[in-house]
TORNUVEX-71857 format. One record per residue (C-alpha): residue number from 1; chain; x, y, z. Coordinates in steps of 0.05 Angstrom, whole numbers, always signed. Each point is the difference from the previous one (the first is absolute). Layout:
num,chaine,c1,c2,c3
NUM,A,X,Y,Z
...
// end
This chain:
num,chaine,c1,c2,c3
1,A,-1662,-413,-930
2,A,-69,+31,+32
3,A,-9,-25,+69
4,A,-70,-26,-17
5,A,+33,-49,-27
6,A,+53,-20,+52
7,A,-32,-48,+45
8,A,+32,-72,-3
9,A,+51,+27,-46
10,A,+83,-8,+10
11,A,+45,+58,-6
12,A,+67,-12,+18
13,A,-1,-35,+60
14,A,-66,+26,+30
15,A,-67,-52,-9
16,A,-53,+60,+4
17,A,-54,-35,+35
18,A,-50,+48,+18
19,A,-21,+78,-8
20,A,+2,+36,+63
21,A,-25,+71,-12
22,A,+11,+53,-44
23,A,-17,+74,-22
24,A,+22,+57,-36
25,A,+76,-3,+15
26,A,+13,-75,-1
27,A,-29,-73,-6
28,A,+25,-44,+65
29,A,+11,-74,-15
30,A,+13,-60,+50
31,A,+56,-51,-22
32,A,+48,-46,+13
33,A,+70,+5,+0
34,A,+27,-60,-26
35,A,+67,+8,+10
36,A,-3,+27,+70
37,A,-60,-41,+19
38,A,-32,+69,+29
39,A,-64,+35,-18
40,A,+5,+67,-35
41,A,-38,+49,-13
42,A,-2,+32,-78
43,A,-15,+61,-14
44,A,-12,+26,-75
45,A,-32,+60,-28
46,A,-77,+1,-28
47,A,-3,-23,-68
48,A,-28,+67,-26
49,A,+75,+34,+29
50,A,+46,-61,-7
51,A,+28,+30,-66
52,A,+2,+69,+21
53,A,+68,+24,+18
54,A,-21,+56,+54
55,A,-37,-62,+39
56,A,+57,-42,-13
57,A,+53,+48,+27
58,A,-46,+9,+57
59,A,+0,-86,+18
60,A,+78,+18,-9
61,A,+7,+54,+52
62,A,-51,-38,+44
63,A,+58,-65,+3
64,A,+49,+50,+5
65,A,-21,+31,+54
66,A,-30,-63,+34
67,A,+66,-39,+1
68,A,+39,+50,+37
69,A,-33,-10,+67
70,A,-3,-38,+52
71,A,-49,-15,+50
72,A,-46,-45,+24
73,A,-56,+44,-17
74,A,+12,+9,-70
75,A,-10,-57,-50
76,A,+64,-25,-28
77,A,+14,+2,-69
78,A,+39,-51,-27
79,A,+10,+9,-78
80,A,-19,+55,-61
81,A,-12,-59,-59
82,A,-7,+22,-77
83,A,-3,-67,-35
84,A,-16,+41,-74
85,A,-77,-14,+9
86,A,-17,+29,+65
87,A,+31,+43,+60
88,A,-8,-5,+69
89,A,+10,-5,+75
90,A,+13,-64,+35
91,A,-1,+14,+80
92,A,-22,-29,+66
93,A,-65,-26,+5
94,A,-39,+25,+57
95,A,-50,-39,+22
96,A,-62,+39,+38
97,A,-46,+43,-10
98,A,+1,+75,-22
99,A,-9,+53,+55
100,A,-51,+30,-54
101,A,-41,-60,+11
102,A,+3,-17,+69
103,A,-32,+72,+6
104,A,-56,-22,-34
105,A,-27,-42,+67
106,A,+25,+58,+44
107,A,+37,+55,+26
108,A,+57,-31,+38
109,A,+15,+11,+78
110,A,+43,+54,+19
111,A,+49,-55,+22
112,A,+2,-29,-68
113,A,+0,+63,-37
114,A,+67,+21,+40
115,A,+24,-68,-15
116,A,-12,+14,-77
117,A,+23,+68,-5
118,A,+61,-19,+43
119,A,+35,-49,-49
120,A,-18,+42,-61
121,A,+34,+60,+26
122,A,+62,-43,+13
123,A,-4,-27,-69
124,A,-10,+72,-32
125,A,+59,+20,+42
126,A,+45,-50,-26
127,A,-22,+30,-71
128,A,+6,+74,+16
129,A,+73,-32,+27
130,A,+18,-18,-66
131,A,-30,+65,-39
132,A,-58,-38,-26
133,A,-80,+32,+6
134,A,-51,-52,-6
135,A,-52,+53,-18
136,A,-62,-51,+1
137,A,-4,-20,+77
138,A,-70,-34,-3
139,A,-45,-49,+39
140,A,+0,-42,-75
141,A,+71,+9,+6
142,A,+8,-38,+70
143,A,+3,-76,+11
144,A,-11,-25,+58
145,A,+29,-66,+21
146,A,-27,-66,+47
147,A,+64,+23,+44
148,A,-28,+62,+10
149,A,+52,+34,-41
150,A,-17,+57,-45
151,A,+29,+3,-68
152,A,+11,+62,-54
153,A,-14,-13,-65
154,A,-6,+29,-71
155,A,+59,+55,-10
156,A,-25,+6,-79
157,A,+1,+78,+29
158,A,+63,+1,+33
159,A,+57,+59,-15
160,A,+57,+1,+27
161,A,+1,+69,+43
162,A,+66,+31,-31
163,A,-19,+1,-77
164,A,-33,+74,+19
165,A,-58,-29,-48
166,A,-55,+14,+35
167,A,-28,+55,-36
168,A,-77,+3,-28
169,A,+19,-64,-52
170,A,+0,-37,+55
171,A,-59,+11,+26
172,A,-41,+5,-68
173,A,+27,-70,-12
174,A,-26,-26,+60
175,A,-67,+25,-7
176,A,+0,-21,-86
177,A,+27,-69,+12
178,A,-55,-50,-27
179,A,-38,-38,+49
180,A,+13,+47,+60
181,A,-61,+8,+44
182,A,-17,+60,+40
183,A,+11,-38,+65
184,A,+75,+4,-17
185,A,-5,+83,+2
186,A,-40,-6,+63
187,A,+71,-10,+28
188,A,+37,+51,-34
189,A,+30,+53,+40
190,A,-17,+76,-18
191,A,+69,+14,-30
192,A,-7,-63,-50
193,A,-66,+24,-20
194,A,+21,+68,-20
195,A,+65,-23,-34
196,A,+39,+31,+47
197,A,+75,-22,+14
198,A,-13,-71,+45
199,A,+46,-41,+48
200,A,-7,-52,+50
201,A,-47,+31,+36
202,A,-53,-12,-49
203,A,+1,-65,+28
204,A,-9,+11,+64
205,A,-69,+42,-12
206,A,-19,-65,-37
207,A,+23,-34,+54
208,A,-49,+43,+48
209,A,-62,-17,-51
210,A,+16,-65,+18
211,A,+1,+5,+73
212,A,-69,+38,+2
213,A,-27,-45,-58
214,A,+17,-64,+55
215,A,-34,+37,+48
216,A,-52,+32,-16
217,A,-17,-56,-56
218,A,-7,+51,-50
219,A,+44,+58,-40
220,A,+7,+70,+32
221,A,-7,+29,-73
222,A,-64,-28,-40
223,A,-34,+18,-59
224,A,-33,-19,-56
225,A,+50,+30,-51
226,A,+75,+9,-7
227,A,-25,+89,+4
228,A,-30,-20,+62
229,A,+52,-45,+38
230,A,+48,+52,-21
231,A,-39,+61,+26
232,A,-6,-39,+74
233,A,+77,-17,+1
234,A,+25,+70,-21
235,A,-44,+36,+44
236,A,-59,-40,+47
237,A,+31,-28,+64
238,A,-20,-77,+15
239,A,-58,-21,+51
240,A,+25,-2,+71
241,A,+20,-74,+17
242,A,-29,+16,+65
243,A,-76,+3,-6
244,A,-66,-8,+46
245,A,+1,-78,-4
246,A,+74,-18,-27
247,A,+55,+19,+51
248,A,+77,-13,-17
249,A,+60,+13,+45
250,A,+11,+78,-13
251,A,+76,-18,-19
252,A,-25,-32,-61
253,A,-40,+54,-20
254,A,+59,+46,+7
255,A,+46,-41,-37
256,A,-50,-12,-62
257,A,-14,+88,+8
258,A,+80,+8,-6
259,A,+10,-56,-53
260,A,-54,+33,-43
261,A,+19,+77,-3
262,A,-7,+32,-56
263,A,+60,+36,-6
264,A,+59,-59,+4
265,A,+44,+53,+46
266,A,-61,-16,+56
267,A,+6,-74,-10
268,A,+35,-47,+35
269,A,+70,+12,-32
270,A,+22,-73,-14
271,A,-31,-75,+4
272,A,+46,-12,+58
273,A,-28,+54,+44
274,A,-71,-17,-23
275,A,+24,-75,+31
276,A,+22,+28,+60
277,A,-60,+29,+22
278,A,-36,-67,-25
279,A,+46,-34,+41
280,A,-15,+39,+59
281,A,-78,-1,-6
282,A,+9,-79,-9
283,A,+31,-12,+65
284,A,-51,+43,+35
285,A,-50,-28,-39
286,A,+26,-71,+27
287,A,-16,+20,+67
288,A,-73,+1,+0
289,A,-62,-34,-27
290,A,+7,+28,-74
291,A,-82,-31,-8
292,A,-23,+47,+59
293,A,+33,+66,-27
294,A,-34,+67,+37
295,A,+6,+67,-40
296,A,+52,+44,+2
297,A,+15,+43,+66
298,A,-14,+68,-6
299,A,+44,+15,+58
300,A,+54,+49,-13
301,A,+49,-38,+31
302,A,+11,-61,-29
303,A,+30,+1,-76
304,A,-56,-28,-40
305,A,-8,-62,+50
306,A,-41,-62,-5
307,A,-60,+10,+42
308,A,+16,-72,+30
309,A,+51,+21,+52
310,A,+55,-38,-17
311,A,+39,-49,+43
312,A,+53,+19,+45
313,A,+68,+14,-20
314,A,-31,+17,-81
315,A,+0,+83,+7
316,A,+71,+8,-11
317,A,+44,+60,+21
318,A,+71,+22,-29
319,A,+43,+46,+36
320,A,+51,+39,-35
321,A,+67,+23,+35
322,A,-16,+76,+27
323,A,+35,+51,-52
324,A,+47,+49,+33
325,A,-19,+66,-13
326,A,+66,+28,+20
327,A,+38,-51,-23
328,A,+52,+7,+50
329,A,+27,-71,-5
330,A,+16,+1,+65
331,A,-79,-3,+18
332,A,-12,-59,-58
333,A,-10,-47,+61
334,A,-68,+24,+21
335,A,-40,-6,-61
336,A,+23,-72,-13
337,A,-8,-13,+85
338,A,-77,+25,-7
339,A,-18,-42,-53
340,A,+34,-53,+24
341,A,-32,+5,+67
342,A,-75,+21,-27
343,A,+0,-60,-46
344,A,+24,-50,+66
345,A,-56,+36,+34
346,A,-57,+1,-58
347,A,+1,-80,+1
348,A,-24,-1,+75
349,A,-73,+39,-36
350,A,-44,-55,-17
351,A,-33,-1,-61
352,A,+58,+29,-36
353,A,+59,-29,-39
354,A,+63,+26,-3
355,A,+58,-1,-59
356,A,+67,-14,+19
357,A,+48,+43,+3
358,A,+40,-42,-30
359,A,-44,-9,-73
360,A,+4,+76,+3
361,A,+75,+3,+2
362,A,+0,-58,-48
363,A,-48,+42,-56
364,A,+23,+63,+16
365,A,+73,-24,-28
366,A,-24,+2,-72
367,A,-60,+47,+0
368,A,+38,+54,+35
369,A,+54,+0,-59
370,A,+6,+74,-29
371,A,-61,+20,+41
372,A,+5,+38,+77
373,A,-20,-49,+46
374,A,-34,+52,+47
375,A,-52,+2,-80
376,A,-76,-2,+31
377,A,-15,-41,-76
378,A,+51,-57,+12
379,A,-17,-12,+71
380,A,-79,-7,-27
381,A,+32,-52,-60
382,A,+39,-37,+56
383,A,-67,-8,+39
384,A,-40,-20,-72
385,A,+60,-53,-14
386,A,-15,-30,+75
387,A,-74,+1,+1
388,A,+6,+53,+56
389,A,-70,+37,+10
390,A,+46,+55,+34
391,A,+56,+31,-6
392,A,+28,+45,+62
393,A,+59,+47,-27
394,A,+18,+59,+59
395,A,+71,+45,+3
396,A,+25,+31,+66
397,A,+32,+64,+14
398,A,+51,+5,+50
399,A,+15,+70,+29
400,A,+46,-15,+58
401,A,-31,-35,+46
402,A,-66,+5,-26
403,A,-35,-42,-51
404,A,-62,+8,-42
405,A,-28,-63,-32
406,A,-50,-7,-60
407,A,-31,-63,-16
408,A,-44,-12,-55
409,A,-42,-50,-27
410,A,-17,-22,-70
411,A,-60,-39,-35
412,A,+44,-33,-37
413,A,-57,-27,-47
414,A,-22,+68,-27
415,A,+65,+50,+29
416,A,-41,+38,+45
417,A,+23,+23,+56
418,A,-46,-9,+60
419,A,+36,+19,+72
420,A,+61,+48,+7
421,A,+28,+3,+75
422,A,+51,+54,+35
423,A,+31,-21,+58
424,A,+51,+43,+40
425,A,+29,-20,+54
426,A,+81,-13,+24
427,A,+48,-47,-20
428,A,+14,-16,+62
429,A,-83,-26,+3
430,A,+0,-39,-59
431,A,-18,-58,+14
432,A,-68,+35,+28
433,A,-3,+37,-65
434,A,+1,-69,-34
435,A,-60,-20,+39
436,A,-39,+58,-20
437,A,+13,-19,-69
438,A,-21,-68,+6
439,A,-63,+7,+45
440,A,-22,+69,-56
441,A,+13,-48,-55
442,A,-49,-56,+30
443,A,-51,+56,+10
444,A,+9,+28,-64
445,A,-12,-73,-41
446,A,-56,-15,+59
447,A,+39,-56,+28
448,A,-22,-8,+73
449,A,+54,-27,+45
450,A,-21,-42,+62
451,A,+38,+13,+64
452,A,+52,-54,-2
453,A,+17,+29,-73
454,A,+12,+67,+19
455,A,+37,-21,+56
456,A,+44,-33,-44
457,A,+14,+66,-41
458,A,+12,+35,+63
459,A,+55,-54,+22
460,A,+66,+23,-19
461,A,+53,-38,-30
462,A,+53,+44,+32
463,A,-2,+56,+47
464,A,+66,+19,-22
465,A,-1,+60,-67
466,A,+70,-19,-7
467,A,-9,-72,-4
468,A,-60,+12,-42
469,A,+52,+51,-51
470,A,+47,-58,+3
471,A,-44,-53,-28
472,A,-31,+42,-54
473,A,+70,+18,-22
474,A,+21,-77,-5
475,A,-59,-14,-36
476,A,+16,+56,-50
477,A,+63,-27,-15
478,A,-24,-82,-2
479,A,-52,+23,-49
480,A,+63,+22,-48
481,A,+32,-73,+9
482,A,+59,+8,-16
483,A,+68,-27,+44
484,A,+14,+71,+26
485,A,-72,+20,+11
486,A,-15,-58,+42
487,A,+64,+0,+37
488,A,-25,+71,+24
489,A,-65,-21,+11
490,A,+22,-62,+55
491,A,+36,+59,+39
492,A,-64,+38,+5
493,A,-37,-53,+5
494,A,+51,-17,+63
495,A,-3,+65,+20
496,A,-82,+5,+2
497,A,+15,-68,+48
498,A,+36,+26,+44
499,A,-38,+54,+18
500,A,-57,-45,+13
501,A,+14,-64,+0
502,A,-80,-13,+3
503,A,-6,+23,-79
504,A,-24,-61,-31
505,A,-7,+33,-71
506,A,+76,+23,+4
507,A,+23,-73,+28
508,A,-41,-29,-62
509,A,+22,+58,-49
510,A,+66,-21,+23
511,A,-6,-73,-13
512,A,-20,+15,-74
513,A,+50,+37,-14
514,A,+44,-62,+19
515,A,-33,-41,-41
516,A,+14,+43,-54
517,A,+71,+5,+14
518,A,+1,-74,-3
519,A,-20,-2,-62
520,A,+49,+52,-25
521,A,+64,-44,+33
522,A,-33,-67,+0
523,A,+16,-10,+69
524,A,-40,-41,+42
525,A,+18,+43,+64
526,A,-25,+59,-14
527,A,-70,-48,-12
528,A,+8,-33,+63
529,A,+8,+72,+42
530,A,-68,+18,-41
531,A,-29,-54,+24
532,A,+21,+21,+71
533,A,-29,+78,-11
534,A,-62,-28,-25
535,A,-10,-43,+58
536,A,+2,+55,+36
537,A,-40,+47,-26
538,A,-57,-60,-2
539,A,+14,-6,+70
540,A,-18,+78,+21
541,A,-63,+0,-47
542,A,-20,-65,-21
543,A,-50,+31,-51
544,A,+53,+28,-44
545,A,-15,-34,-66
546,A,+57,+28,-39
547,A,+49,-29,+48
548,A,-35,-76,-6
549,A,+12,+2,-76
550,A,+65,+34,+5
551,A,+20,-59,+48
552,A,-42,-46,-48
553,A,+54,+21,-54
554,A,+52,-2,+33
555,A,-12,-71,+29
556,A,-9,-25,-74
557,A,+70,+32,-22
558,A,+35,-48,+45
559,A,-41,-57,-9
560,A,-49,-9,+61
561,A,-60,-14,-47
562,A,-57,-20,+54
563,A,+25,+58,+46
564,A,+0,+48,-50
565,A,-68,-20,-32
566,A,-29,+0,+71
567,A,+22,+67,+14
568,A,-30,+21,-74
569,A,-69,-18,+23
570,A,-3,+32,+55
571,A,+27,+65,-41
572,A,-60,+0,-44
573,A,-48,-26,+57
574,A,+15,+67,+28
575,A,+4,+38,-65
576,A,-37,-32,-48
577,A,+10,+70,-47
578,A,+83,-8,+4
579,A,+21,-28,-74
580,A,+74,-11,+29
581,A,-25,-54,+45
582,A,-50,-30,-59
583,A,+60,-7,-42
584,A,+48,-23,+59
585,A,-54,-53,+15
586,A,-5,-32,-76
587,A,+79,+5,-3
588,A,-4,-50,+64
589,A,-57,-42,-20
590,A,+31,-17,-65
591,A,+81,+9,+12
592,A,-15,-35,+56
593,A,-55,-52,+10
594,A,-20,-4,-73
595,A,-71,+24,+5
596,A,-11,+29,-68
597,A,-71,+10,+0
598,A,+1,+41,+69
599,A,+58,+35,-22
600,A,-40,+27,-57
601,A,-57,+22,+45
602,A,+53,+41,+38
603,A,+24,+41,-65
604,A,-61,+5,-28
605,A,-23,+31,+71
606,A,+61,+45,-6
607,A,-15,+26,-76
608,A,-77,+16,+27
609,A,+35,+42,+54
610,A,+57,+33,-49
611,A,-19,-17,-82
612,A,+69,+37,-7
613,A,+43,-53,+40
614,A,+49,-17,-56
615,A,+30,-64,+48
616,A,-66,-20,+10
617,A,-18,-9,-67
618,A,+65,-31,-21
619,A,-6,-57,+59
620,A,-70,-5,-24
621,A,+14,-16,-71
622,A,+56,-47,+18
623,A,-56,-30,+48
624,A,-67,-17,-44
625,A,+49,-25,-59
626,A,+27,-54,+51
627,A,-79,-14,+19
628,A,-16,-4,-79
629,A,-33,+68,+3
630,A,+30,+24,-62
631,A,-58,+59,-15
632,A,+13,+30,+69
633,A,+68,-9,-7
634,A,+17,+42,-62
635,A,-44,+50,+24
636,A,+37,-2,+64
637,A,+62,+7,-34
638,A,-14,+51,-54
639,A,-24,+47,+59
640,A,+69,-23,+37
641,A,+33,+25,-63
642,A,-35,+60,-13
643,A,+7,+25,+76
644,A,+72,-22,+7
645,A,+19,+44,-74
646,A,-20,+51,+36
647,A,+60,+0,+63
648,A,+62,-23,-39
649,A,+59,+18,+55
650,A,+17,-32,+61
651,A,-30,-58,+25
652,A,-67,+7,-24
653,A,+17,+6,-70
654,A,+36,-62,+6
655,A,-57,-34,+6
656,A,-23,+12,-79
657,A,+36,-49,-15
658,A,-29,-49,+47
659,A,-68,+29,-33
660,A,+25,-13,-66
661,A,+22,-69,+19
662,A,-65,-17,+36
663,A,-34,+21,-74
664,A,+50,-43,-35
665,A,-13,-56,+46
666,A,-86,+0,-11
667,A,+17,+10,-84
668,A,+41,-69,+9
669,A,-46,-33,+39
670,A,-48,+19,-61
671,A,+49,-32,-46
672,A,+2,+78,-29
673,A,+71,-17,-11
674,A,+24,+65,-36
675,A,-38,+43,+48
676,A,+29,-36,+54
// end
């Protein structure tokens, strides 16, 4: 049957009732569903191809490869129909416009752009997941919805990455297949081009075009013949976004210069990293007027920063426990007692975020498997999966009682390394050495500290270096959570007390560590005595946010909702960067006072601060599908599922199947009854 001739025609139980667009590798029809009651789109190949079995196989591999993923970013495909006359595609119908013509009016804003790029990577990541190459990532190939959700469409070109197939037929197809205009090769990476072998990351140098095409509201690679588009990708570099008269944020740049490297070793290395880094550059592009962008700093500094300074509390900072050189055992306390200590004292520096070390412990549990912790490359991919713009890794050397500390810090945009510090000094001193390192650190990233800042640094929490051992031992063993562990760590934790009973961080260590142990035995005493520590601590520094949310949770464990909730605000009041107290606060406002809506504010607040929050996304899923947001809620839970896959032992990898149950839960409320 031609699809000239389809319009107003029945076929099964689809009433085609209009043509929506078509080309070279398909002709898109609107209809109804009349069973379902749904509109569908149809998708059947040109007349000129529908008898030829090369196209044919290709509208084959297309539903095959279609139909095997999920996400709210890809087009669904419902059925693969052959009723004797005529084969073809019935999937979702999107309804929007393409990215190719929105471009048409305009480059988009760099806001926008982000935006775009943003949910495509996700949905190529969920393909690369599964094996499958789109390998014609295109602006025609991108719908964008009235919801502001992007869509990825058209995998006619689709392989599935483990068939080894990708060999120079691949490619010669590609650029023989009737109808296929040279815009298409415009977004070919070098290796397809020249028939070299191809994977995933073909799509993410398409996905680059893309990025620079939305920006710059034209192609990096031009010309009027497929010789001449060729020639540019293989070997001419792209116009600098950045120009006299059209600034962008320098991040952007960077990420469209790593996405489009020639060589697919330089590239970005997966979709999910690319999406990291958008992520990053989205919150920090969230921060300022996004209509009023300056160009890029040239300052040596600053990684690639927007010229806007950004707000307060967006230039984020990780700090990695300090390696021990030695690795006398004995000595393990110090390096996690400076880190611990410079990242209490970094959050005093205004105009500088800093990452709990709690999300470090929490990513560093399944990054660090089979790698050495003390690895320069996965602290840098801890501080890209956090959004960090720095990284600070150092190792110590104990020689008696002598110590030499060096700190470093990393661009964690581009790896560079841009301060290295030595600091010697004696144990006995090192709570003056960790000064040094924090006020050379705020030097180094040009962070000037006013005086009641630095004297906040300088202000101890102990005097006492074995109180100070103590607590960095306890919180060495809590951070293993197990019965044992965090028996051992209450007696330090006691013992760090008792030698100065004016330790607030030990008295609040030691509450959490109760709470913990409560929820081991299930015993409301051990909460209660928490509570009690907590109180404590609170009362000898009434600043100490971690001890509000820890008191938060604990006051929701036993049931004193307004209490806890009370104490939760004030926790992110004072630490609006801590994603424990985000998440504590949502648990209460919906657990305990039913506000849905404001609970989801509080995750989604806690995924902007940590995108790799597995328990965030899992609440958050459960969350929108109770509000009816059933988009954000597979999305939500898909990334649940994906993160959680990744830690399956102890209590964190109990919580895939929560993930998979939150999943379940959206496909029901679909009425996707077999997915469900």
């Amino acid at each position: 049957m031609a699809p000239a001739s389809l319009t107003g025609k029945q076929i099964l139980q689809y009433r085609v009732t209009q043509r929506l667009g078509g080309g070279g590798m398909g002709e898109v029809y609107l209809a109804e569903d009349t069973r379902l009651g749904r509109q569908v789109a149809l998708k059947f190949l040109p007349r000129e191809t529908e008898r030829d079995q090369e196209s044919r196989a290709l509208l084959v591999r297309e539903a095959r490869a279609a139909s095997l993923l999920r996400s709210p970013n890809i087009a669904v495909t419902y059925d693969l129909v052959d009723d004797g006359d005529a084969l073809f595609i019935a999937m979702e119908y999107v309804e929007g416009e393409t990215l190719a013509n929105r471009l048409t009016r305009g480059p988009l804003k760099a806001r926008e752009a982000v935006d775009v790029a943003q949910q495509v990577a996700d949905a190529l990541d969920e393909a690369h997941g599964r094996g499958i190459i789109h390998r014609d990532i295109k602006s025609a190939n991108l719908m964008l919805t009235r919801r502001g959700l992007v869509k990825v469409l058209d995998f006619g070109l689709a392989r599935f990455e483990d068939r080894h197939d990708s060999s120079r037929g691949d490619t010669m197809l590609q650029l023989t297949t009737p109808g296929l205009v040279k815009g298409t090769v415009a977004y070919m990476a070098p290796e397809q081009l020249l028939a070299g072998t191809l994977d995933h990351r073909v799509d993410i140098f398409a996905l680059g075009v893309v990025l620079y095409e939305m920006i710059a509201g034209r192609l990096p690679f031009t010309g009027e013949t497929f010789a001449e588009i060729t020639d540019r990708i293989l070997h001419a570099e792209p116009d600098p976004l950045v120009r006299p008269g059209h600034s962008v944020p320098g991040n952007l740049e960077d990420i469209v210069r790593r996405a489009l490297q020639k060589a697919a070793d330089f590239r970005y290395q997966s979709a999910r990293e690319m999406y990291h880094d958008l992520h990053r550059l989205a919150r920090r592009l969230d921060t300022v007027d996004t209509t009023s962008e300056m160009p890029r700093n040239a300052s040596a500094t600053f990684p690639a920063a927007l010229a806007a300074e950004p707000a307060q509390g967006e230039r984020l900072i990780a700090i990695m426990t300090f390696a021990n050189v030695t690795r006398e055992s004995a000595d393990d306390w110090i390096g996690e007692g400076i880190a611990e200590t410079v990242t209490s004292d970094l959050k005093n520096v205004s105009g500088l975020s800093v990452i709990g070390r709690t999300q470090i412990f929490e990513l560093l549990k399944h990054l660090a498997v089979g790698r050495d912790p003390a690895d320069h490359r996965l602290a840098i991919d801890i501080g890209r999966r956090l959004g960090a713009w720095w990284v600070v890794t150092g190792a110590y050397q104990r020689l008696g009682p002598r110590i030499r500390i060096t700190v470093q810090v990393t661009e964690v945009l581009t790896a560079a390394l841009i301060k290295t510090l030595k600091i010697d000094g004696s144990v006995d001193d090192i709570f003056a050495l960790q000064d040094r390192i924090v006020f050379e650190l705020s030097r180094s990233l040009d962070l000037r500290l006013e005086r009641p800042e630095a004297e906040a640094i300088a202000q101890d929490e102990t005097k006492s270096v074995e109180a100070f051992e103590a607590y960095s031992r306890g919180l060495i063993n809590m951070r293993q959570a197990t019965r044992d562990s965090i028996e051992r760590a209450l007696a330090l934790f006691d013992r760090a007390t008792t030698l100065d009973p004016g330790y607030a961080a030990a008295w609040a260590a030691a509450g959490g560590a109760l709470q913990l142990k409560g929820m081991f035995f299930g015993m409301h005493e051990f909460t209660d005595r928490a509570i009690e520590l907590l109180r404590r601590a609170i009362a000898l520094k009434p600043t100490f946010a971690d001890a509000r949310a820890w008191l938060g949770l604990s006051l929701l464990n036993i049931g004193r909702v307004s209490e806890a909730t009370a104490s939760l605000r004030e926790a992110v009041a004072l630490d609006p960067d801590s994603v424990n107290a985000h998440q504590g606060l949502a648990r209460a406002l919906w657990m305990g006072e039913g506000h849905v809506d404001e609970a989801i504010q509080e995750l989604r607040r806690a995924v902007a601060l940590n995108a790799e929050a597995g328990y965030s996304h899992l609440q958050l899923a459960f969350l929108e599908a109770l509000n009816g947001e059933l988009d954000a809620a597979e999305a939500s839970a898909r990334r649940a599922v994906a993160l959680q896959e990744q830690a399956l032992s102890g209590t964190q990898g109990l919580l895939i199947i929560g993930a998979y149950s939150r999943l379940g839960y959206v496909h029901y409320l679909r009425g996707a009854y077999d997915d469900a």
